[in-house]
C-alpha positions as CSV (number, residue, x, y, z in Angstrom):
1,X,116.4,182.8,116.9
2,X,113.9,185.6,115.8
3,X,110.2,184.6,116.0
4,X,108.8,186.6,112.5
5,X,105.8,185.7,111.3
6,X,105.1,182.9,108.4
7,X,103.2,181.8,106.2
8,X,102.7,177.9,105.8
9,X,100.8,175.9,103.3
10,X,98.1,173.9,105.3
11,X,95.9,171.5,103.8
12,X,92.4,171.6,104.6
13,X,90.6,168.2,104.8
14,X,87.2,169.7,104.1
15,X,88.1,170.7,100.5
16,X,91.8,169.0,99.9
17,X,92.7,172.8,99.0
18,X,95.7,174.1,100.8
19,X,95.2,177.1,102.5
20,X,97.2,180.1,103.8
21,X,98.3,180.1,107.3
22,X,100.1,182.3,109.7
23,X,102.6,180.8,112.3
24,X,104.6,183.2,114.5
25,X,107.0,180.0,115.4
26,X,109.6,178.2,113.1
27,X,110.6,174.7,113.7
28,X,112.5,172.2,111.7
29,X,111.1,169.5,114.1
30,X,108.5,167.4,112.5
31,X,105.3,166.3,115.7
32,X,104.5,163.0,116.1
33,X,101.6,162.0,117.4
34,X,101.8,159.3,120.2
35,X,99.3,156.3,119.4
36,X,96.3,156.2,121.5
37,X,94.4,153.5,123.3
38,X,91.1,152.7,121.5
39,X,88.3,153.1,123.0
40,X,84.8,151.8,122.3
41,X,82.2,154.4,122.3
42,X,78.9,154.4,124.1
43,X,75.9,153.1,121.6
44,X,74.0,156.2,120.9
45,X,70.5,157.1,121.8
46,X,68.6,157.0,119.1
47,X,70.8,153.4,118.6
48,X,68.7,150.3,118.1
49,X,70.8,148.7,120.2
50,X,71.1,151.3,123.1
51,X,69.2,150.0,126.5
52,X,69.7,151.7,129.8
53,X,69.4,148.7,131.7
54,X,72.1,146.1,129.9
55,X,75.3,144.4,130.4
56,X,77.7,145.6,127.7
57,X,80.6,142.7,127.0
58,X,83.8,143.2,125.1
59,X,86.9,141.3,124.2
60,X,87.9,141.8,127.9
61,X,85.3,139.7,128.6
62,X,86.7,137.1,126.5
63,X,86.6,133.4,128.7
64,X,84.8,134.8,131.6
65,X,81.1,133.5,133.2
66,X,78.6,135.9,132.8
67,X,75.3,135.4,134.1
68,X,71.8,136.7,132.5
69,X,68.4,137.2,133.6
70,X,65.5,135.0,131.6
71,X,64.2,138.1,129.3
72,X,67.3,140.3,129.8
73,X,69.9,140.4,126.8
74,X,73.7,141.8,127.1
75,X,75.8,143.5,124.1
76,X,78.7,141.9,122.3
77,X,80.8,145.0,120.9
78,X,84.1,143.4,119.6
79,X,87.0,145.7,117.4
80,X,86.2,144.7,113.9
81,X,87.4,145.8,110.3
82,X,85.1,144.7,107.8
83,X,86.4,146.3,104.5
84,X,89.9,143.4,105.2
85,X,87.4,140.6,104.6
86,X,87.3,140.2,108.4
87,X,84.4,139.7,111.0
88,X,83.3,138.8,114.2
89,X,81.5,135.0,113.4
90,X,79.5,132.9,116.0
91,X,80.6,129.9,116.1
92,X,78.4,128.4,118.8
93,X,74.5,126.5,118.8
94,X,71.6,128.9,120.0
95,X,70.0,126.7,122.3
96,X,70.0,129.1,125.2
97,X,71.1,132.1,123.7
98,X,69.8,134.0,120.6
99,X,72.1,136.6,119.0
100,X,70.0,139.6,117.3
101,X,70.3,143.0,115.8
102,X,74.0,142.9,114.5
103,X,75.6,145.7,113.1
104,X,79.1,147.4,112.4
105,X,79.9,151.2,113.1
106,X,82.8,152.6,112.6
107,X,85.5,153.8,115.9
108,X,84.5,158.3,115.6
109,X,80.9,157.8,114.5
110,X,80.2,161.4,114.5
111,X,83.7,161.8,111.6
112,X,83.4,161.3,108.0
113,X,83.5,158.3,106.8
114,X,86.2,156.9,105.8
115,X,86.8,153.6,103.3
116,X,88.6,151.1,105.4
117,X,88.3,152.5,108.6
118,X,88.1,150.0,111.6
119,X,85.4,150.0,114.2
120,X,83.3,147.6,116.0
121,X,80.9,145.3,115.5
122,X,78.0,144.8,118.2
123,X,75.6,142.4,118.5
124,X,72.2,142.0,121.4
125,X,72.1,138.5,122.6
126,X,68.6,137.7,123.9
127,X,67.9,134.4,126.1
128,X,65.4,132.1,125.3
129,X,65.4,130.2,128.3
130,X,67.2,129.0,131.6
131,X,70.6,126.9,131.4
132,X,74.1,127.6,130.1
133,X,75.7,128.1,126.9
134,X,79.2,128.7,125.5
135,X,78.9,131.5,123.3
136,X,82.0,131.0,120.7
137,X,82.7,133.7,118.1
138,X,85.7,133.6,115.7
139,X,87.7,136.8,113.6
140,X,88.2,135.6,110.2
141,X,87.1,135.9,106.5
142,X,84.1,134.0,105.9
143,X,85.7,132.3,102.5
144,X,88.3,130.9,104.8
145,X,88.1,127.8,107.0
146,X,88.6,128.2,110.6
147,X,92.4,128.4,112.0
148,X,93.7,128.2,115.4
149,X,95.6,131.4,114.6
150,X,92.2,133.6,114.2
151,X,91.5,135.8,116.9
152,X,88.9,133.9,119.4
153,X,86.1,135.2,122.0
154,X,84.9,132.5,124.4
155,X,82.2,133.2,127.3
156,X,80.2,131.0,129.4
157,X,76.8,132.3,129.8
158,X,74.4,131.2,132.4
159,X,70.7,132.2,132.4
160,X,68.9,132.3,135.6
């Protein structure tokens, strides 16, 4: 097969123009892209929720004991895709535990944004005093009533 050079119709996101560009190969073989694992990125800087000193919880965390310091807090970041209808709710009594500062961000913070994008949802969750708590949060659409089937998060905090 002779390599000649081509000229392909690419579409540029920037300005949903296509634009002229050269390609010295030919295929008839379309790429797929292979999916990727997800992953959570750090909470920025300037980040009201960005600490140094903090214990960062996800859904891995999900029915595990965690133990806090009186005065320290930990952050919740769970996958979440508000434009569905869906979100992260606590389902739990704030006796020992107070949850603060809750906010949603999409997956590529620094990318465009983008209607219907998923991301996460973080939350800090302060203590108020010594004991335990099980801190219970539920995935659904706050019109609908609680199901079994909605994706759970269950840990056991103590406060020392």
């Amino acid at each position: 097969m002779n390599n000649l050079p081509i000229s392909v119709p690419v579409l540029n996101t920037a300005s949903a123009v296509p634009e002229e560009k050269e390609n010295t190969v030919a295929t008839n073989t379309p790429t797929v892209t292979q999916p990727q694992a997800l992953e959570i990125p750090a909470l920025q800087e300037d980040s009201p929720l960005s600490d140094t000193d903090q214990q960062i919880w996800t859904i891995d965390h999900h029915e595990t004991n965690q133990i806090l310091k009186h005065g320290e807090h930990a952050i919740l970041t769970l996958n979440s895709n508000p434009s569905t209808g869906y979100s992260w709710h606590v389902k739990s009594e704030h006796k020992i535990l107070e949850i603060k500062d809750k906010r949603y961000r999409q997956h590529a913070p620094h990318a465009p944004k983008i209607v219907g994008a998923p991301g996460f949802q973080s939350m800090r969750i302060h203590t108020k005093e010594k004991g335990n708590e099980k801190l219970h949060l539920i995935y659904k659409r706050a019109w609908c009533a609680d199901s079994e089937n909605d994706k759970q998060m269950t840990l056991n905090v103590e406060v020392v």
